[in-house]
C-alpha positions in Angstrom: 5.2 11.0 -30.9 4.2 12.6 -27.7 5.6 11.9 -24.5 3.7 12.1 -20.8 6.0 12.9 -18.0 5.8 11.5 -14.5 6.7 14.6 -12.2 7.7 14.3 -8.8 7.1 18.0 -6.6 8.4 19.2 -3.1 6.6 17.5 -0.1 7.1 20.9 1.6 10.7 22.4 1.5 10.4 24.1 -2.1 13.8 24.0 -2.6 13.8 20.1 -3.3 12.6 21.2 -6.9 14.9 20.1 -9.5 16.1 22.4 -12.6 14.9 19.1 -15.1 11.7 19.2 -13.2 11.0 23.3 -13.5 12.0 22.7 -17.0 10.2 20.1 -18.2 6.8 21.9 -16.6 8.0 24.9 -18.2 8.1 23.1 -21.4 5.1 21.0 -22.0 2.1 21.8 -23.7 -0.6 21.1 -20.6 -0.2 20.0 -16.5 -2.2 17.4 -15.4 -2.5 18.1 -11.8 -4.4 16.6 -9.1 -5.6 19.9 -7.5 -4.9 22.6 -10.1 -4.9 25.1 -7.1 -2.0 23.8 -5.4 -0.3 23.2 -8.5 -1.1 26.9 -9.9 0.3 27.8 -6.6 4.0 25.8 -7.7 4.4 27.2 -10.7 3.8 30.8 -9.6 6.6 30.7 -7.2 9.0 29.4 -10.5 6.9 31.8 -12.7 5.7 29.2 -15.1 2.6 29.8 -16.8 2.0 26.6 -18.7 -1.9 25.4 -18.7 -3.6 23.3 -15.8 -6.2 20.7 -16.2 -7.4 18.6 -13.5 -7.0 14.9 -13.2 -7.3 13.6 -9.5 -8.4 9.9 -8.3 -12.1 10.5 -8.7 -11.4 11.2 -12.2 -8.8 9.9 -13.9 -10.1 6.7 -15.3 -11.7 8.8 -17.6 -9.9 11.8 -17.9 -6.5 9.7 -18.3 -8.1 8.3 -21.4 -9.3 11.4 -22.6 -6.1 13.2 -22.3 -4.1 10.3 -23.9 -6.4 10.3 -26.6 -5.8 14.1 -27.3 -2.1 13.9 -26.6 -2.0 11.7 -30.0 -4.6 13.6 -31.6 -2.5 17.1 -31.0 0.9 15.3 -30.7 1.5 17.4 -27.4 3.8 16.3 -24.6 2.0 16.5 -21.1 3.3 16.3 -18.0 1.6 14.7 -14.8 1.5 16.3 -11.4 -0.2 15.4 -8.0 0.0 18.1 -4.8 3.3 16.9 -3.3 5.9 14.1 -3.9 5.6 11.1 -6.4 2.3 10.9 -9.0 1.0 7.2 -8.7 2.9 6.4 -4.8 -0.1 6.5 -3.0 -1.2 9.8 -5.1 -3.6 9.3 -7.8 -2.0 9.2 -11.9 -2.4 5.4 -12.3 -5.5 5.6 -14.8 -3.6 8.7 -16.6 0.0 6.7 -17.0 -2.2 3.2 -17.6 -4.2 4.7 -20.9 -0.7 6.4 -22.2 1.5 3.0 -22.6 -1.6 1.0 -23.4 -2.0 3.8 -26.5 2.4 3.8 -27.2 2.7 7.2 -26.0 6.5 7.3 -24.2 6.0 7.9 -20.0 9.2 9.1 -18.9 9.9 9.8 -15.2 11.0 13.0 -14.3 12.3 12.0 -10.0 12.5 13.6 -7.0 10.6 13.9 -3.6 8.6 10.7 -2.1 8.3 10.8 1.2 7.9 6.7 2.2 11.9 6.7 0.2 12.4 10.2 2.6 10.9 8.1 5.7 13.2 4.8 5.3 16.4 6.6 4.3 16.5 8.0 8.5 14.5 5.2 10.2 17.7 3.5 10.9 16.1 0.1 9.9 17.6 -2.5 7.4 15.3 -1.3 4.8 17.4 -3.2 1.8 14.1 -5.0 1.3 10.5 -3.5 1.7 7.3 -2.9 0.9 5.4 -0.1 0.6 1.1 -0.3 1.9 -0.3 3.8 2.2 -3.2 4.3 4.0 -4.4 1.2 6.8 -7.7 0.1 7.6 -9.7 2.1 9.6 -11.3 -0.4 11.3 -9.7 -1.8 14.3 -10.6 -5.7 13.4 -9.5 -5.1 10.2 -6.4 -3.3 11.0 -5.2 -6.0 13.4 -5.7 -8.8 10.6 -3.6 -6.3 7.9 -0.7 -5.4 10.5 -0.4 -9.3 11.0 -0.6 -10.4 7.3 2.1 -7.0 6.7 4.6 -9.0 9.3 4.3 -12.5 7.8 4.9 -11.1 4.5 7.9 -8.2 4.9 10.3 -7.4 7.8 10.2 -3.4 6.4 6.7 -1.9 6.2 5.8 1.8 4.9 2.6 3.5 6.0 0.9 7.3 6.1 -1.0 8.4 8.3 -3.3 11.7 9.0 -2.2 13.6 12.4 -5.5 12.6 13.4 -4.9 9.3 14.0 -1.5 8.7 14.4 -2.4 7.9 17.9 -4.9 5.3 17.0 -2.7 3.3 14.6 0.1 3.1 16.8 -1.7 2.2 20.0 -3.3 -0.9 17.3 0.1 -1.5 16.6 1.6 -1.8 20.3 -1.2 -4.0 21.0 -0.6 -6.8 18.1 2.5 -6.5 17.6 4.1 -5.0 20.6 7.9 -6.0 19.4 7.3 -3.9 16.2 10.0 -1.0 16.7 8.7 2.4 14.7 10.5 5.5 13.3 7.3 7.5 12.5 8.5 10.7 10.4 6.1 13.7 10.6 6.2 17.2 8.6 9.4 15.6 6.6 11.2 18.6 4.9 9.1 21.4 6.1 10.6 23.6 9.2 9.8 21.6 12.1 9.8 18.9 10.7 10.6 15.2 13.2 12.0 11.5 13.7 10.6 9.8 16.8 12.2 5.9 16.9 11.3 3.3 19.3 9.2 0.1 20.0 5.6 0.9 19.6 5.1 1.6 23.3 8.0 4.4 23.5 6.6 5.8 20.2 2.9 5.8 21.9 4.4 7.6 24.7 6.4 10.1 22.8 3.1 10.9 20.5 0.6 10.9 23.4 3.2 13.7 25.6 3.3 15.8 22.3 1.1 18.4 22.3 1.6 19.1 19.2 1.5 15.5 17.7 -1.7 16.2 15.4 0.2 18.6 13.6 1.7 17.5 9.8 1.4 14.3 8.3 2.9 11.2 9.3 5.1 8.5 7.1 6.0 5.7 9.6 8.4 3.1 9.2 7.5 -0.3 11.0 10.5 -2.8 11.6 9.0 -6.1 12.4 12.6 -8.1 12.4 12.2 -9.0 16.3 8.2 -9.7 15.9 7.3 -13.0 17.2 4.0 -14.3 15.2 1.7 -16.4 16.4 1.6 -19.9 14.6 -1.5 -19.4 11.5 -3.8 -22.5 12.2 -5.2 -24.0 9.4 -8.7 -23.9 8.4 -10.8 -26.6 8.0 -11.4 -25.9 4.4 -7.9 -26.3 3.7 -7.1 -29.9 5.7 -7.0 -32.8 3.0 -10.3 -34.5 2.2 -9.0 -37.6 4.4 -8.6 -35.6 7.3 -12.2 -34.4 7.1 -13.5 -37.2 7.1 -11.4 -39.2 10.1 -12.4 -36.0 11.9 -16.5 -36.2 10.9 -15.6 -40.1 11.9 -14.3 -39.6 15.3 -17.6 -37.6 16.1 -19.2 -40.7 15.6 -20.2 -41.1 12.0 -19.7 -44.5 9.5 -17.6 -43.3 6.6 -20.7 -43.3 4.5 -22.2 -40.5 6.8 -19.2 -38.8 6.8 -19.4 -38.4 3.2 -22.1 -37.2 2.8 -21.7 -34.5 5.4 -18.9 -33.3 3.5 -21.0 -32.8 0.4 -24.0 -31.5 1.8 -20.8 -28.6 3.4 -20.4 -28.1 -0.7 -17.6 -30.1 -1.2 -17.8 -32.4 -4.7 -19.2 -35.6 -4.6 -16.5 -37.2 -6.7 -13.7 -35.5 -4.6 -14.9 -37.0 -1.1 -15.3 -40.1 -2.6 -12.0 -40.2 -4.0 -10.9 -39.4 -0.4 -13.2 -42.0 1.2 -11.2 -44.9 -1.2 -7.7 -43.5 0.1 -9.0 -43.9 3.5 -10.5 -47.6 2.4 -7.0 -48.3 0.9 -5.0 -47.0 4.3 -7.4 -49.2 6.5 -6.7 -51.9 3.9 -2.8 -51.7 4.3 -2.9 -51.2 8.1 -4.4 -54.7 8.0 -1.7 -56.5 6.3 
């Protein structure tokens, strides 16, 4: 029975490639890489000289099938690669791993580098609980709505971000959630690479008086343990029937009218009448 392999590569600092991992590319019949350049460019420096195919997001859902399908065909053991760190964290080998166990074939991981793991090991932050979202929105509305939804759901977030706009997502940041406190990780392994820690505003200031700051990619760490949230308010849609109809009432409608204003909204006809005879019933018992 073949086997796929889950490879994890250097996110810069060669050296963080393990002998299993050297081995196990060394020993496979095929690499599925996402960019067969970068990866061509790996296994030179380890002199390896195993075969490259490509399999990247825009193509995997077919190629992973494909490649599964010959892996049982030719009984070959592949192994899965994407240009630095962990296949399938945020890096594309989810349609390649997802055709292999839905065919039986064994996926067995072969660890090592992830930068979000590298990022929360030296943010300082109680990261004993987590969660892990990539790339943000782009748009500021919609980034504002996912950075609030992140904090009512985890204290520990883990983002990238490009160089480019770094800047951008932390100035967002400082402005929703200005008690968010940041260690934003940049070039992590590599030479020069860099911790800056802080509430959003000192992190803004350290990025903005960095000349350099567009340099290397980013893996921040937000810590949103002292965040005070605003209260969610509840929309209308989601208030019991009742309520919708004291509150049509109180605008000056008979409970008959107020019916049918909630069904002409979409609402089911039996459902708001079932509400209108609890409302009949409360009426009835404030009576008595």
């Amino acid at each position: 029975m073949p086997t796929l392999y889950v490879v994890a590569t250097p996110i810069g600092n060669l050296q963080d490639m393990s002998p299993r991992a050297v081995e196990t590319l060394r020993s496979v019949a095929l690499i599925a890489a996402e960019d067969t350049r970068v990866t061509k460019k790996l296994l030179n420096v380890f002199q390896l000289e195993t075969p490259l195919t490509s399999c990247h997001q825009h193509n995997e859902e077919n190629k992973g099938a494909w490649l599964a399908d010959r892996m049982l065909a030719e009984n070959i053991d592949v192994a899965l690669t994407t240009d630095a760190g962990t296949p399938c964290v945020s890096d594309p080998g989810y349609g390649f791993v997802k055709a292999a166990v839905e065919r039986g074939i064994e996926v067995i991981p072969i660890p090592g580098c992830c930068a979000a793991v590298s990022a929360l090991s030296v943010s300082g932050f109680d990261s004993r609980e987590f969660a892990f979202y990539g790339f943000l929105p782009r748009e500021k509305k919609d980034l504002r709505a996912k950075l609030v939804s992140m904090a009512r759901q985890t204290a520990i977030a883990v983002v990238h971000e490009s160089p480019f706009r770094v800047i951008e997502l932390v100035e967002v940041i400082q402005q929703t959630l200005p008690q968010c406190r940041i260690s934003a990780s940049c070039d992590l392994t590599k030479l020069h690479e860099k911790t800056i820690r802080g509430t959003a505003g000192e992190v803004l200031e350290m990025l903005k008086s960095n000349p350099k700051a567009e340099k290397g990619e980013y893996c921040l760490v937000l810590d949103f343990h002292e965040v005070t949230l605003p209260e969610e308010k509840t929309p209308a849609a989601e208030q019991s029937l009742e309520a919708q109809l004291v509150e049509q009432m109180l605008s000056g409608l008979d409970l008959r009218q107020a019916q049918a204003e909630l069904t002409a909204m979409g609402i089911k006809k039996n459902a708001v009448k079932a509400a209108a005879l609890n409302l009949k019933r409360l009426f009835m018992e404030d009576e008595e």
